[in-house]
PDBQT receptor file of N, H, CA, C and O in Angstrom, charges set to zero:
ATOM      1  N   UNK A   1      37.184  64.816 163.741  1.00  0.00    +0.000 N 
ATOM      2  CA  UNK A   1      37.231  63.638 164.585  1.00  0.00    +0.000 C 
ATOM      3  C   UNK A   1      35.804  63.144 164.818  1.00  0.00    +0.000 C 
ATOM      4  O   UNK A   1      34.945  63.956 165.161  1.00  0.00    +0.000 OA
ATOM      5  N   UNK A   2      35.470  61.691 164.629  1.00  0.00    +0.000 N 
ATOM      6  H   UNK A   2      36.168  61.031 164.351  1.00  0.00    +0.000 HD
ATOM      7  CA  UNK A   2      34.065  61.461 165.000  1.00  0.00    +0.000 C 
ATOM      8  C   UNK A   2      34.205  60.963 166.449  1.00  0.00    +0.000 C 
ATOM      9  O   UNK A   2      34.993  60.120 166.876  1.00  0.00    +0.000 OA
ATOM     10  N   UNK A   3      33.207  61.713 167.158  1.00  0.00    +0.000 N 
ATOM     11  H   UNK A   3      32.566  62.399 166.811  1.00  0.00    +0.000 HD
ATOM     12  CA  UNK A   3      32.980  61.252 168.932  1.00  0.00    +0.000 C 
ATOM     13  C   UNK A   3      31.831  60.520 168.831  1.00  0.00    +0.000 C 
ATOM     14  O   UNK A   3      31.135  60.422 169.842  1.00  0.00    +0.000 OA
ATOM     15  N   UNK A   4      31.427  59.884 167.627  1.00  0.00    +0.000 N 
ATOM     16  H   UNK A   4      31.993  59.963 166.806  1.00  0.00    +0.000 HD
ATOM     17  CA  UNK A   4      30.325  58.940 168.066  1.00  0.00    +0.000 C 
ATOM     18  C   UNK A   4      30.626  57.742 168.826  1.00  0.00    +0.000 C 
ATOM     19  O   UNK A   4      31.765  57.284 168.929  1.00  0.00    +0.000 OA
ATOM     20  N   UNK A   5      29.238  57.069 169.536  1.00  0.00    +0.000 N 
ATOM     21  H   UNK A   5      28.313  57.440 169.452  1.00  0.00    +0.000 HD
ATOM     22  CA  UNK A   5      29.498  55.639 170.097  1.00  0.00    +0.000 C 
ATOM     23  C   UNK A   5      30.300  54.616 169.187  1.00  0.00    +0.000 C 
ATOM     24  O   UNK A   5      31.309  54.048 169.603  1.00  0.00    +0.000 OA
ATOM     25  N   UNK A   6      29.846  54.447 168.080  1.00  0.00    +0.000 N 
ATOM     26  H   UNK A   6      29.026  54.909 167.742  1.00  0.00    +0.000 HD
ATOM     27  CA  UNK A   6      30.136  53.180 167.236  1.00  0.00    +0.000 C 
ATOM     28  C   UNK A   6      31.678  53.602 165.960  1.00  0.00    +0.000 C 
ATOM     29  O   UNK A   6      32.180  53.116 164.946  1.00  0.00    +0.000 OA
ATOM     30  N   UNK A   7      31.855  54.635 166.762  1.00  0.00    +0.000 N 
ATOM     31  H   UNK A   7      31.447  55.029 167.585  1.00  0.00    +0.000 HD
ATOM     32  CA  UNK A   7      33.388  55.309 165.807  1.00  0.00    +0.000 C 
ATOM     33  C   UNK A   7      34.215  53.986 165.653  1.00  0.00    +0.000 C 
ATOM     34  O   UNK A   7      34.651  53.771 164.522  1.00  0.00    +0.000 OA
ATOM     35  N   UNK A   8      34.427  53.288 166.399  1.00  0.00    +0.000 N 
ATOM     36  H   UNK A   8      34.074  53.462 167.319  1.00  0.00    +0.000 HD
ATOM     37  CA  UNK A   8      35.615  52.237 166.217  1.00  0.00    +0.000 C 
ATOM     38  C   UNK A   8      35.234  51.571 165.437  1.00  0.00    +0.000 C 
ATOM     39  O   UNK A   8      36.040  51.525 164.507  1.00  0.00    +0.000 OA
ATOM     40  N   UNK A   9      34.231  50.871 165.246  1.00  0.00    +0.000 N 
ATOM     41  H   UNK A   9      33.576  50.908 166.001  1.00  0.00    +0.000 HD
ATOM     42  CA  UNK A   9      33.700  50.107 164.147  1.00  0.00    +0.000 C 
ATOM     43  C   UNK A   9      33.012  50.798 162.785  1.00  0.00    +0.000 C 
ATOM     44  O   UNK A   9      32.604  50.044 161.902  1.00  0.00    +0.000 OA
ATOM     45  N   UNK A  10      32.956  51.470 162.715  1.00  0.00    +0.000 N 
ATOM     46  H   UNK A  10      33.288  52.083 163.432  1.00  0.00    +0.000 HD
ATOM     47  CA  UNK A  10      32.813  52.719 161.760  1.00  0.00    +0.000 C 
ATOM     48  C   UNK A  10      33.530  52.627 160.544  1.00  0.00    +0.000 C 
ATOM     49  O   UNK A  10      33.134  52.354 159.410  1.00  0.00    +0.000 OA
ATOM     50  N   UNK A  11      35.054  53.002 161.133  1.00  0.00    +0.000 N 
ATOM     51  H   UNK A  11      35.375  53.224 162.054  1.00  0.00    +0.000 HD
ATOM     52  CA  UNK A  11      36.192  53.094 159.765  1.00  0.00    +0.000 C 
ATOM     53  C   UNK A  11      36.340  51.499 159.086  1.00  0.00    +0.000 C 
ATOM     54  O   UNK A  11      36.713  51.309 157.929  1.00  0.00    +0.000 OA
ATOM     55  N   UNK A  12      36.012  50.531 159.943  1.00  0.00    +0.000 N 
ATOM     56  H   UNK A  12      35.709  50.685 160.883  1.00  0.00    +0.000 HD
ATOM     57  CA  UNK A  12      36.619  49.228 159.909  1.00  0.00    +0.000 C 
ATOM     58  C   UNK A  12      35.458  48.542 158.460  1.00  0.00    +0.000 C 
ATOM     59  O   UNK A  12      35.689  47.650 157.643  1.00  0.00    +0.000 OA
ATOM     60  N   UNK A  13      34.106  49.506 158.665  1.00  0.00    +0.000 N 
ATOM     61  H   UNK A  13      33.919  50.230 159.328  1.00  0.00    +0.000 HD
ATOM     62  CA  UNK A  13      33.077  48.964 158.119  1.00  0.00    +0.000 C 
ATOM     63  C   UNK A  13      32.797  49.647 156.631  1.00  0.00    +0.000 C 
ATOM     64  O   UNK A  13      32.298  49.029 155.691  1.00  0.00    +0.000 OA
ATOM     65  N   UNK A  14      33.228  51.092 156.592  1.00  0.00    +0.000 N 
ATOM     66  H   UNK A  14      33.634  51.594 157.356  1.00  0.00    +0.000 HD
ATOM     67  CA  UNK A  14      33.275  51.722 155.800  1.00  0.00    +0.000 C 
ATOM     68  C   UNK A  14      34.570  50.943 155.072  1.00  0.00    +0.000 C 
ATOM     69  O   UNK A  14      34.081  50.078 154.346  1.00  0.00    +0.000 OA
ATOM     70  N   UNK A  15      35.741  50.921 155.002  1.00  0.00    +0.000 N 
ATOM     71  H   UNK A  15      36.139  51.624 155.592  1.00  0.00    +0.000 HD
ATOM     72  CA  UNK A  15      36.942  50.406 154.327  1.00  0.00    +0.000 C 
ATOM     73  C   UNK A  15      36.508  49.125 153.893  1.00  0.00    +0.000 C 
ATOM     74  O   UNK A  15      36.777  48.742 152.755  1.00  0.00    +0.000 OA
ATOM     75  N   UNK A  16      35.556  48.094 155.070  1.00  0.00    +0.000 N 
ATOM     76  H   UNK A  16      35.338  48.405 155.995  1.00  0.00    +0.000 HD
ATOM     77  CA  UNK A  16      35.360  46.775 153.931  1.00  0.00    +0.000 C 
ATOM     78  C   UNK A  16      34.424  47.003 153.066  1.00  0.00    +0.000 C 
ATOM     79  O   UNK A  16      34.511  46.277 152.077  1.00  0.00    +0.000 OA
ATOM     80  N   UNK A  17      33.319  47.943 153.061  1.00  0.00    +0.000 N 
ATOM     81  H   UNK A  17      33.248  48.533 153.865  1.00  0.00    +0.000 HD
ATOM     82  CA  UNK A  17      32.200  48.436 152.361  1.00  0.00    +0.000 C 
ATOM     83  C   UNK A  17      32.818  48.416 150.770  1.00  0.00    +0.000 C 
ATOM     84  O   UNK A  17      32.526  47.693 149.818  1.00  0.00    +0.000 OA
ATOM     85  N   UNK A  18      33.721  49.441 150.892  1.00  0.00    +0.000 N 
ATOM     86  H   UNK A  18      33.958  50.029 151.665  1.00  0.00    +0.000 HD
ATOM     87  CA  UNK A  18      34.672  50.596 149.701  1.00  0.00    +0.000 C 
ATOM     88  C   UNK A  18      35.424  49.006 148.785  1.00  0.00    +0.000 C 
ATOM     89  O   UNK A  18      35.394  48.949 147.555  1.00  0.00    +0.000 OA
ATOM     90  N   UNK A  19      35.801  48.302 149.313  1.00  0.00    +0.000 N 
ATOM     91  H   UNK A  19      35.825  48.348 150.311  1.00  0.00    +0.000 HD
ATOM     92  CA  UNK A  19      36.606  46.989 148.753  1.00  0.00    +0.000 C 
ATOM     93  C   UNK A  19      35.732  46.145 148.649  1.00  0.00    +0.000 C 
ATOM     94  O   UNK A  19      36.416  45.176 148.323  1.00  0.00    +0.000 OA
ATOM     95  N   UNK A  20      34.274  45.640 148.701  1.00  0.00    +0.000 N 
ATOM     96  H   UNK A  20      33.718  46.428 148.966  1.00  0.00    +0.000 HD
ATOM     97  CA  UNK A  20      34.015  44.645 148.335  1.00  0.00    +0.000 C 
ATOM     98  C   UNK A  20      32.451  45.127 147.592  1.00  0.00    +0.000 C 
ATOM     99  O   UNK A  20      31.597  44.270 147.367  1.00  0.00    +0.000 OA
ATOM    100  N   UNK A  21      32.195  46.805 147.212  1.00  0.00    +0.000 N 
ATOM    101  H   UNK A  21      32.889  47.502 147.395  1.00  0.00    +0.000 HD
ATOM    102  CA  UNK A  21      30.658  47.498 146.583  1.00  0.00    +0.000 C 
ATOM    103  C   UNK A  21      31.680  47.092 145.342  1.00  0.00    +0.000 C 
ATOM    104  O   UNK A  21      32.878  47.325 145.187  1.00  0.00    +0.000 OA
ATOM    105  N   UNK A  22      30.594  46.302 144.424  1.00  0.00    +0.000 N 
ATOM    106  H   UNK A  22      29.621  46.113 144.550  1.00  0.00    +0.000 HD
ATOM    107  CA  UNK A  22      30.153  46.154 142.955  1.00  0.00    +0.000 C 
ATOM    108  C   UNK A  22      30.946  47.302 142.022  1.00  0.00    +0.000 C 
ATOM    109  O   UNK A  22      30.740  48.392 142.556  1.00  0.00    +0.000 OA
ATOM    110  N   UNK A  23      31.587  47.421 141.098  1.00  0.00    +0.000 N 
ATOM    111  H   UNK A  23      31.754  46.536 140.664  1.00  0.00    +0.000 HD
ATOM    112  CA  UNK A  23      32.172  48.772 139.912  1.00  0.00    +0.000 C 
ATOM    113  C   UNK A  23      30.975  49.611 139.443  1.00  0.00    +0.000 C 
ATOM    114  O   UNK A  23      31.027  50.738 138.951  1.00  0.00    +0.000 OA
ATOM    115  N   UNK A  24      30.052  48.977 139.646  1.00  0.00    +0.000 N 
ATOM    116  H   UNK A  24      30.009  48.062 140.046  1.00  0.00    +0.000 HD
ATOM    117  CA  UNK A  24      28.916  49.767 139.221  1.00  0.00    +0.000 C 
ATOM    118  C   UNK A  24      28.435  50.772 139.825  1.00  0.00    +0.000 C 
ATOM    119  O   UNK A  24      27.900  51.834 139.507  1.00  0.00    +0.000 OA
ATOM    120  N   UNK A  25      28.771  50.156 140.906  1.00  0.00    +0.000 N 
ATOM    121  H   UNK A  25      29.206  49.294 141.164  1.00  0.00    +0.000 HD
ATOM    122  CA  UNK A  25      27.579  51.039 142.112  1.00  0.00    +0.000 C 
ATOM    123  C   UNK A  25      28.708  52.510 142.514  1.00  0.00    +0.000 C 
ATOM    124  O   UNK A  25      29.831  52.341 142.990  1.00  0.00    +0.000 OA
ATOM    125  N   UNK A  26      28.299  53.469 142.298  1.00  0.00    +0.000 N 
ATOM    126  H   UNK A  26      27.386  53.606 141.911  1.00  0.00    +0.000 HD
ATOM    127  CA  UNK A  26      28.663  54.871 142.260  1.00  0.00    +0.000 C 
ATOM    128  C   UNK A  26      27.590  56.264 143.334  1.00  0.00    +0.000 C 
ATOM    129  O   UNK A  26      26.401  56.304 143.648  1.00  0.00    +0.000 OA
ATOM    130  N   UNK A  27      28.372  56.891 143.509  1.00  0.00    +0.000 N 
ATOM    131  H   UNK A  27      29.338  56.858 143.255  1.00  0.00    +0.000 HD
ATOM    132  CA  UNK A  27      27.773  57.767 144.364  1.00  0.00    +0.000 C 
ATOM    133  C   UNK A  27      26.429  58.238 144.516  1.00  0.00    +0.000 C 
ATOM    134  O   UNK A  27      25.801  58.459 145.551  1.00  0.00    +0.000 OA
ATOM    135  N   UNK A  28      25.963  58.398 142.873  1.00  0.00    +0.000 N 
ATOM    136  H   UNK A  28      26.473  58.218 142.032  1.00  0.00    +0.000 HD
ATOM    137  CA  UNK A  28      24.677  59.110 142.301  1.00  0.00    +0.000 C 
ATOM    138  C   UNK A  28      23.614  57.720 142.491  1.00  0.00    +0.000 C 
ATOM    139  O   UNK A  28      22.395  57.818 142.632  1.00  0.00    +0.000 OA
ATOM    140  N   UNK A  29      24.529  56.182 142.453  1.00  0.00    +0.000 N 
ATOM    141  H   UNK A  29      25.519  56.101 142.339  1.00  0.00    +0.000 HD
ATOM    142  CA  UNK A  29      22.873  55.324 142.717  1.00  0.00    +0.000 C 
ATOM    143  C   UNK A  29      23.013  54.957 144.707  1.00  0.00    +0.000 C 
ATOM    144  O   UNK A  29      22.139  54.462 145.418  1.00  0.00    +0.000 OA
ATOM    145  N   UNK A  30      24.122  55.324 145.033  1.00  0.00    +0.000 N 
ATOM    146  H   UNK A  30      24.833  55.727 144.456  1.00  0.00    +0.000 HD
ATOM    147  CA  UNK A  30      23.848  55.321 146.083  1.00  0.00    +0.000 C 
ATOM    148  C   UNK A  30      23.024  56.200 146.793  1.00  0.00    +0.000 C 
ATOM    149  O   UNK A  30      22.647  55.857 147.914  1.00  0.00    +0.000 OA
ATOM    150  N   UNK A  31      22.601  57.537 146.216  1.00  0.00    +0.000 N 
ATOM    151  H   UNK A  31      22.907  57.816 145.306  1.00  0.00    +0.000 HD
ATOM    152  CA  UNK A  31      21.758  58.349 146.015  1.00  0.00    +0.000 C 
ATOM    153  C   UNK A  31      20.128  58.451 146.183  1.00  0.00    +0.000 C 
ATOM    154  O   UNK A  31      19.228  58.971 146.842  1.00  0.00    +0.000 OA
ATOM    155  N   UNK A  32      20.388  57.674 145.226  1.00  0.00    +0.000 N 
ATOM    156  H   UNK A  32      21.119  57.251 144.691  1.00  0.00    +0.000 HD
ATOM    157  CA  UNK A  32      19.266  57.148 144.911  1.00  0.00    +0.000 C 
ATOM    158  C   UNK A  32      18.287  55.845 145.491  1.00  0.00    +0.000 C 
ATOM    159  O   UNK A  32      17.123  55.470 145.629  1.00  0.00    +0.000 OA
ATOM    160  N   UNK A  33      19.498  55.530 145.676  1.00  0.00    +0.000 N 
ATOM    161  H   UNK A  33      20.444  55.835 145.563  1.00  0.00    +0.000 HD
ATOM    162  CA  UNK A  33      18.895  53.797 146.797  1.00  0.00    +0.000 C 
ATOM    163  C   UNK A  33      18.745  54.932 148.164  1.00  0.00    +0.000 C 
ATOM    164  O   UNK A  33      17.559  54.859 148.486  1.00  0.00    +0.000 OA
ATOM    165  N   UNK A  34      19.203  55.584 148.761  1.00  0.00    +0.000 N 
ATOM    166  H   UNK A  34      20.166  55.644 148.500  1.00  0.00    +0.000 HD
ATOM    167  CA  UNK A  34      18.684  56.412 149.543  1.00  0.00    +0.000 C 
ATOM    168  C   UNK A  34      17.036  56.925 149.775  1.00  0.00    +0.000 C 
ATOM    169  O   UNK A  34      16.250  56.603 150.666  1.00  0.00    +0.000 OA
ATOM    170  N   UNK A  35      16.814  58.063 148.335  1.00  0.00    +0.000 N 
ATOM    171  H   UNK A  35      17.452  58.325 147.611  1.00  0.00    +0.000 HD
ATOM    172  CA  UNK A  35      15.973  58.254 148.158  1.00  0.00    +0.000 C 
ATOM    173  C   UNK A  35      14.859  57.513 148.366  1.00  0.00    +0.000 C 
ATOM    174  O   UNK A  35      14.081  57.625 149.313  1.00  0.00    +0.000 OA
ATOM    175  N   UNK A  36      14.786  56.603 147.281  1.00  0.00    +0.000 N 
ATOM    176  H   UNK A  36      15.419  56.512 146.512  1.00  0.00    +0.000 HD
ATOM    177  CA  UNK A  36      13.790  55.628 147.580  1.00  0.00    +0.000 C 
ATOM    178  C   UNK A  36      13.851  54.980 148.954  1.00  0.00    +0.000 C 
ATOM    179  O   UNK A  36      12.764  54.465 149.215  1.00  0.00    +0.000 OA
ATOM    180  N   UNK A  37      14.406  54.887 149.552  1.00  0.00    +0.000 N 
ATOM    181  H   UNK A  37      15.289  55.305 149.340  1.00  0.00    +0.000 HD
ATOM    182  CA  UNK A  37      14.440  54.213 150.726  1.00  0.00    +0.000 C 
ATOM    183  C   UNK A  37      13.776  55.207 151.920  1.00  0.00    +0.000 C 
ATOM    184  O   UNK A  37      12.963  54.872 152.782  1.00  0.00    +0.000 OA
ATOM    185  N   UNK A  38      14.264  56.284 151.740  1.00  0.00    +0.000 N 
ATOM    186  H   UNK A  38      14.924  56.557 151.040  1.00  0.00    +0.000 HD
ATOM    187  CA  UNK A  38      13.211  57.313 152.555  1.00  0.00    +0.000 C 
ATOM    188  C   UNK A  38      11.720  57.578 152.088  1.00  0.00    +0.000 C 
ATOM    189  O   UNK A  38      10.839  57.879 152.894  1.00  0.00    +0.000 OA
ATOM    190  N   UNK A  39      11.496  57.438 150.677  1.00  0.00    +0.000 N 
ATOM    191  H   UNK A  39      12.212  57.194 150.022  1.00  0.00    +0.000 HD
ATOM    192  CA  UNK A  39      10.302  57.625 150.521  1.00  0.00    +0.000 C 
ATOM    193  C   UNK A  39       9.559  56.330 150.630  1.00  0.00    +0.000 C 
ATOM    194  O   UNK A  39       8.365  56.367 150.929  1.00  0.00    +0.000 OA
ATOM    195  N   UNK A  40       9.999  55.494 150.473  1.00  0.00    +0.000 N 
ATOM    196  H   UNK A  40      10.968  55.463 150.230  1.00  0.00    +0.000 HD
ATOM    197  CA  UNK A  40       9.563  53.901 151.211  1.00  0.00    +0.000 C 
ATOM    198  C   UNK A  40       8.966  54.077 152.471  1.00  0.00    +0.000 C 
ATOM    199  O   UNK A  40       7.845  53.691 152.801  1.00  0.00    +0.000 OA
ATOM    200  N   UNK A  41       9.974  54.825 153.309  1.00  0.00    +0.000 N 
ATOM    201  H   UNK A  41      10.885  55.139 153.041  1.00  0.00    +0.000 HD
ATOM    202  CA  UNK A  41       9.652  54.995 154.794  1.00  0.00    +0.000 C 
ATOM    203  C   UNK A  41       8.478  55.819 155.083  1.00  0.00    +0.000 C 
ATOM    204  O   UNK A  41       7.592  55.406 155.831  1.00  0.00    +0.000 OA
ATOM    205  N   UNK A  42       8.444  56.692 154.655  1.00  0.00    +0.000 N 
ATOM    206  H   UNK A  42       9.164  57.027 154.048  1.00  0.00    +0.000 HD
ATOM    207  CA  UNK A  42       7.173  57.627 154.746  1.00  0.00    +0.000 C 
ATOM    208  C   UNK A  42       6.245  57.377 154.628  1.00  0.00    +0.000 C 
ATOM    209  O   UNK A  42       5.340  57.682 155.404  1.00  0.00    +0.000 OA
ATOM    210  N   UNK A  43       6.082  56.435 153.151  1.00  0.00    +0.000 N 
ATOM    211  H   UNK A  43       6.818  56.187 152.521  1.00  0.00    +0.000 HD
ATOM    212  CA  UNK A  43       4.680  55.606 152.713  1.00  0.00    +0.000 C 
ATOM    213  C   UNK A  43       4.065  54.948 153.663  1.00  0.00    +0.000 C 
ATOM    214  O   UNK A  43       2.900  55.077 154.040  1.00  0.00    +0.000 OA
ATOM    215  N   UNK A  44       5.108  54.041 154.144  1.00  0.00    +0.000 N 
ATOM    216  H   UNK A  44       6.054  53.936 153.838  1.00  0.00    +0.000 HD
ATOM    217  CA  UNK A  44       5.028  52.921 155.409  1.00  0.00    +0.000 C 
ATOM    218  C   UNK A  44       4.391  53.683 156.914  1.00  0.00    +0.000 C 
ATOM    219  O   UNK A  44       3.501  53.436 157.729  1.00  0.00    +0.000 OA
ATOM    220  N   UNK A  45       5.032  54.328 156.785  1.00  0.00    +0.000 N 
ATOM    221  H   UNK A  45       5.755  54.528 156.124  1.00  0.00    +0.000 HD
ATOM    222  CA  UNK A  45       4.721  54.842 158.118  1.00  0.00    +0.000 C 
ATOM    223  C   UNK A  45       3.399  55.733 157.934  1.00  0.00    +0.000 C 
ATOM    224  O   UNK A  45       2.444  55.761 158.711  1.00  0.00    +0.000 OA
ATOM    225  N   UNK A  46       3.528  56.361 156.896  1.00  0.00    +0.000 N 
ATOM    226  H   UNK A  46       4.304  56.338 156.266  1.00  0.00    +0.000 HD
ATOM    227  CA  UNK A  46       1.894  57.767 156.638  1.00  0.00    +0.000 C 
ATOM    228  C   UNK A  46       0.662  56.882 156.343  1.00  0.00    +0.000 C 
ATOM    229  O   UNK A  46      -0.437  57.401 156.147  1.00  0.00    +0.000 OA
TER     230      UNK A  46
């Protein structure tokens, strides 16, 4: 069960996410757009 604040809007955002992400876009570049996105942050900030 999630007890977070923003739980209600959560599932609502994830389900339109899942129906309207690109055929391309797959777990491993979501991954990856991660990655870089944290090491973006670090740069920025260090």
């Amino acid at each position: 069960m999630n007890d977070i604040l923003l739980a209600p809007l959560e599932r609502p955002a994830l389900k339109w996410f899942a129906t309207h992400m690109p055929a391309w876009v797959n777990p491993d570049i979501l991954t990856l757009v991660r990655i870089f996105g944290g090491v973006s942050i670090v740069l920025i900030v260090s």
